[in-house]
N, C-alpha and C positions, 0 to 999 in steps of 0.2 A: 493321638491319632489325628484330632484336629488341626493343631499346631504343625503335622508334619505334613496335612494335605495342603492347608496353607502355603504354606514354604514350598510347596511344588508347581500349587498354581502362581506364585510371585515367578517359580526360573522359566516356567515356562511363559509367562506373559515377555519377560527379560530376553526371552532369545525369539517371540517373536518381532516385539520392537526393534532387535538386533537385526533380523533377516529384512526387515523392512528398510532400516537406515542404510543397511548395504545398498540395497537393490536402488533405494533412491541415487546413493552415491554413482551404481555404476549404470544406471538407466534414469537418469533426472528428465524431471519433467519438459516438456518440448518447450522451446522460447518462444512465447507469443510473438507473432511477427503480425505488424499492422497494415495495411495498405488502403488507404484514400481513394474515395472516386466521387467523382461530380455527376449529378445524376442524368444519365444520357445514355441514347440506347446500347452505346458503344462501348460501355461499363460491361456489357453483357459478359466476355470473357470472367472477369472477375468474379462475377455475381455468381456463374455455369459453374465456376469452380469451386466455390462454397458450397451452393445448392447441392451440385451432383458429389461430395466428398471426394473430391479430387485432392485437396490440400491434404485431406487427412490419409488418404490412398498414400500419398509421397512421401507423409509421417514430417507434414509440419500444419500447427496452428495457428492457424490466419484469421484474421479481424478485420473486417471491412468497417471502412470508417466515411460516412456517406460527409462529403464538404463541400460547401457553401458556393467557395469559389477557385478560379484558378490561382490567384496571387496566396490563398489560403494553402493551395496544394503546394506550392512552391515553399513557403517561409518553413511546412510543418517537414518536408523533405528532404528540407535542408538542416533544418535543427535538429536531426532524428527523431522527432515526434511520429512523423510516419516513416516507414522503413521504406516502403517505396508507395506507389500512386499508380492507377489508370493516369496517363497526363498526357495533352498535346504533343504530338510528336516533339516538334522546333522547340519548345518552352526551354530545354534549356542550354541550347543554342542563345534563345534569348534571356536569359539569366547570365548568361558568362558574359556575352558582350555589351550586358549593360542597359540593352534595349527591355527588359523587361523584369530587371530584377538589381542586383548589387555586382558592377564586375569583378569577373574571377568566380564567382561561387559554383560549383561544382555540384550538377546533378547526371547521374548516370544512364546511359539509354541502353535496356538488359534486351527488349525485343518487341517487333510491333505487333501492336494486339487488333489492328482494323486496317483497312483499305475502302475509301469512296465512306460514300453516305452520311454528307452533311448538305447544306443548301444555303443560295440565298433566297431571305424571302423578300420581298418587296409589299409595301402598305397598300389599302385599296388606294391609295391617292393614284396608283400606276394605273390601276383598272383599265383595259382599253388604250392606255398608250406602250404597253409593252406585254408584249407576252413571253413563252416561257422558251425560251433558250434565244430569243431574238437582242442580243447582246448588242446588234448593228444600230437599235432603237434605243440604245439606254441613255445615249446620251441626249437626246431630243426628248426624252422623257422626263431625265433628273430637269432639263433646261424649261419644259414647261409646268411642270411641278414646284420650282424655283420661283416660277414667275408669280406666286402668290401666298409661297412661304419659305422660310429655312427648309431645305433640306438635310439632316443627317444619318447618317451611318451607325451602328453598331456592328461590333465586334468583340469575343472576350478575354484577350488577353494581346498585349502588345507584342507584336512577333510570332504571337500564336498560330499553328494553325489557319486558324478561322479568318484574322487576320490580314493573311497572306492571299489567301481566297479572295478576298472583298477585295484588296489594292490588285489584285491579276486581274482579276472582272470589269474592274474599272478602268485600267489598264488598256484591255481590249476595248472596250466600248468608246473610247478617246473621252473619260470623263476624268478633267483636272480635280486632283484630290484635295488641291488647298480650294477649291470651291465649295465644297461638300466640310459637312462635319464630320468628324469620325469619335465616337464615344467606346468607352470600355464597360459593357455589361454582363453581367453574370449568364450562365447559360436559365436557367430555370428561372430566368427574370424578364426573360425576353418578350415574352407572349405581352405579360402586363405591360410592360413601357410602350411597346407600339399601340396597345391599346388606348394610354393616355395620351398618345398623340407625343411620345419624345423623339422617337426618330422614324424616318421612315422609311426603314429597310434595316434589315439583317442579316448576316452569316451569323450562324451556329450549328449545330451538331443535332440530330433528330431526338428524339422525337419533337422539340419545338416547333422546326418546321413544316410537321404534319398538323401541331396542334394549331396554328395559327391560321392553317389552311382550314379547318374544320371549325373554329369560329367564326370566320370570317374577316378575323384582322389584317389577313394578308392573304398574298400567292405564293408561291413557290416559282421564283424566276427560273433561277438555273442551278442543278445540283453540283456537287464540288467535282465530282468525277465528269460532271460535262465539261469542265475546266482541267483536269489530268485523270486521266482512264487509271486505277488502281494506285493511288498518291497515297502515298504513310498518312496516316489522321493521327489515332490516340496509340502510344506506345508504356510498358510498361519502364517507368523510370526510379531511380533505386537512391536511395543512400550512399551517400561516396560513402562512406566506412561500415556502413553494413553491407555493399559490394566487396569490400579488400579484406572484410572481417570476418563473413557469415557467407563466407563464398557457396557452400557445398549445401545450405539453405535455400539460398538465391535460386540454385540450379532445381533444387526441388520445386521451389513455387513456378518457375517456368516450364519444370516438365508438367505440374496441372495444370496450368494455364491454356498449353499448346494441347494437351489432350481434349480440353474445356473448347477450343476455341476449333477444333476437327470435329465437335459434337456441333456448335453451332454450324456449321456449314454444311449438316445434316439439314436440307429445308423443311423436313418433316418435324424436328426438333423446334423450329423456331416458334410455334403458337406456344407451347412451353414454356419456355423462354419470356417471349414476352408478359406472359402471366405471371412469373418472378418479379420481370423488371416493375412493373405498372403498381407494387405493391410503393405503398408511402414512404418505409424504410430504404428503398431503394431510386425507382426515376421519376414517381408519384404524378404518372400520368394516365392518360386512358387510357384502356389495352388496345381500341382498337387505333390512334393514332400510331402507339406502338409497334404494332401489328404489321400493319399493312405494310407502311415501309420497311420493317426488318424483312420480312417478303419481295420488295421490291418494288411494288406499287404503290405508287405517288398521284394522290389526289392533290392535284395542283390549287385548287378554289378559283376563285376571278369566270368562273364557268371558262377555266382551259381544259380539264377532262381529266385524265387519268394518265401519269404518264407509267409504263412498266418498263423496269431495267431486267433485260435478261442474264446474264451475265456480269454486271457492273454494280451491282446492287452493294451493298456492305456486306466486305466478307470479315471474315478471320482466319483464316487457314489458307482456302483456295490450290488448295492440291503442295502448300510449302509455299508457293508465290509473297504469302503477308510477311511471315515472320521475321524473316529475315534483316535487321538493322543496318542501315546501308551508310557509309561514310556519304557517297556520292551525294544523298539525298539530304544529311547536313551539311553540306555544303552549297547545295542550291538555296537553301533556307537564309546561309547565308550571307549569300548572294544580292537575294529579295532585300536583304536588312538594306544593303550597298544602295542599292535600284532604285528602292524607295524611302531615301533620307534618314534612315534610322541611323548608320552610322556614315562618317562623312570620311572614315581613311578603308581602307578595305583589311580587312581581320586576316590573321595568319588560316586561312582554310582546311587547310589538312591537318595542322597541329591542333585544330577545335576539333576537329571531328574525330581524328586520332583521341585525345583526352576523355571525350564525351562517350564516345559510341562501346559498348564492353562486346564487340563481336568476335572477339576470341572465345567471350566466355560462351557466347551463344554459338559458338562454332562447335565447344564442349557437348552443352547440352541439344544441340542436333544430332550428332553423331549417336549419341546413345540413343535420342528419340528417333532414329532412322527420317528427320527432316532435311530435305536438301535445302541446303546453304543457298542464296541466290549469286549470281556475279554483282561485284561492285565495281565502281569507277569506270562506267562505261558511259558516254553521251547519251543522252535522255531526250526527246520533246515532250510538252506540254501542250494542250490543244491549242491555245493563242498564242504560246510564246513564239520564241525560237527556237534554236539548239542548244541545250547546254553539255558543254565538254566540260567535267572536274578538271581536267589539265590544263582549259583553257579560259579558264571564268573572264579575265579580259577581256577577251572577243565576246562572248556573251553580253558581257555588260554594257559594252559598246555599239552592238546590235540593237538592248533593247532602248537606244536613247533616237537610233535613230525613227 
């Protein structure tokens, strides 16, 4: 009788391992998929979609991988270490042509995850000779600030975003850029250096420029959207073969995403939010530098006051207006490379952006998420430039020389 109970709990242990080894076979476990971000408040997307289980809502497992720097996000996204990235819109625009990476290398643009909400700030050396969106003074500013040290720049990625911001602005203000320095710093490094006195002034991406406002290391001159009213910032960018490989993955992590990123443009949601971000694991700053600007309001410092964006603040959604990945607007990007010496012959435009941008794929996943598509290839301005026509980048480039 023993022996025969035995031998029944052996078949039955046997056909439950059996029903288990099935079920792995035809329900295997989800493929961890990784995604990088640098910690800035415009991670927020990402982070909403962890926090709130949205990734696991769309039945895929995601790993936020907090990185150091942009050239980090770049090398890990390219070598499929990370599957895709929170990353600078342009970055890889500027990776294909060389201006900020290896050319030819191929990273993917799935959809934008932010509009607006980055800044330059400017050191107290400015205090008093310029204030905050008076662009007509900068250059009587860098020129008497000059008059008793080096002036330089920072920006954190060549071609970047941020970048492109700093040479428009300067642009405008008629300040020659081979006069000035221009350095490449990390975002969450920025505060310290202007502290030691390495350069004196910055673009980067918030919450830096709240925190630096709130030490007192600097002001906050002019935000990016005083420079273009609703401009691509941070987009999510993918893996060329875990795009061509893991297509029907991709599409899940951008339907949490876009659902992630309609919760943040809930402004009731953003105090939330920010208390996420502000954790060490994530943008490891103070919640209220955080805060306030994901809100909108902008404590400038320099005793310029409080500036408040109604409408222009950092969105993500914005009624469909963000998402959208636009050829048009790789191709202004670059444009900027042309304009400002990055490269010295002009790039096949359409065929980069054509390559780069996956907005077929993201034309997929709108359709399902009932998001409207936005129009591309349409003439654009920017608040100092000119006009830029995609059909007609010539004329544009010619415009801004004169």
């Amino acid at each position: 009788m023993q022996t025969l109970l035995k031998k029944s709990v052996s078949i039955l242990c046997l056909m439950v391992l059996f029903t288990a080894v099935s079920a792995f076979k035809i329900n295997p476990p989800a493929k961890k998929i990784k995604l990088g971000f640098i910690p800035l408040t415009d991670c927020a997307p990402l982070v909403a979609a962890k926090e709130l289980g949205l990734f696991a809502k769309y039945g895929v497992d995601v790993e936020l991988s907090k990185e150091a720097s942009w050239a980090n996000i770049r090398d890990k996204v390219l070598n499929g270490e990370l599957d895709g990235a929170h990353c600078l819109f342009s970055m890889p625009m500027s990776v294909y042509t060389g201006v900020g990476g290896k050319a030819g290398s191929e990273m993917k643009i799935a959809m934008v995850l932010n509009n607006n909400g980055q800044a330059i700030t400017l050191s107290k050396d400015f205090c008093g000779l310029v204030g905050f969106k008076e662009v007509n003074k900068a250059a009587a500013a860098v020129k008497a600030v000059k008059a008793r040290k080096e002036v330089t720049f920072a920006m954190t990625f060549p071609g970047g975003t941020h970048d492109i911001w700093l040479r428009n602005w300067m642009a405008a203000a008629g300040i020659n850029q081979k006069s000035v320095g221009i350095i490449t710093i990390p975002p969450p490094q920025m505060v310290a250096n202007m502290k030691v006195d390495n350069m004196e002034g910055f673009c980067v991406g918030e919450p830096w420029n709240g925190v630096a406002a709130a030490q007192g290391v600097g002001f906050t001159h002019i935000a990016s959207q005083d420079i273009w009213k609703h401009h691509p910032e941070k987009a999510l960018v993918v893996n060329s073969k875990f795009a061509a490989e893991d297509k029907e993955d991709l599409k899940k992590v951008m339907k949490a995403i876009i659902e992630a990123c309609k919760w943040l443009d809930n402004m009731g949601n953003r105090k939330k939010a920010a208390g996420w971000l502000t954790k060490p694991y994530y943008v490891n700053a103070p919640l209220a530098a955080i805060e306030s600007r994901l809100l909108g309001s902008n404590d400038l410092g320099c005793d310029l006051g409080v500036q408040k964006y109604k409408d222009d603040y950092m969105t993500f959604y914005n009624n469909g207006l963000v998402s959208t990945p636009r050829k048009s607007h790789a191709m202004w990007f670059l444009a900027q490379y042309v304009r400002f010496g990055y490269l010295k012959a002009e790039p096949n435009y359409k065929a980069i952006a054509e390559k780069l941008i996956l907005d077929d794929l993201f034309a997929e996943v709108a359709k399902e998420m009932q998001v409207p598509v936005q129009p591309d290839m349409k003439p654009f301005k920017t608040t100092y430039d000119v006009n830029f026509d995609p059909a007609n980048i010539d004329d544009y480039l010619k415009a801004t020389k004169k």
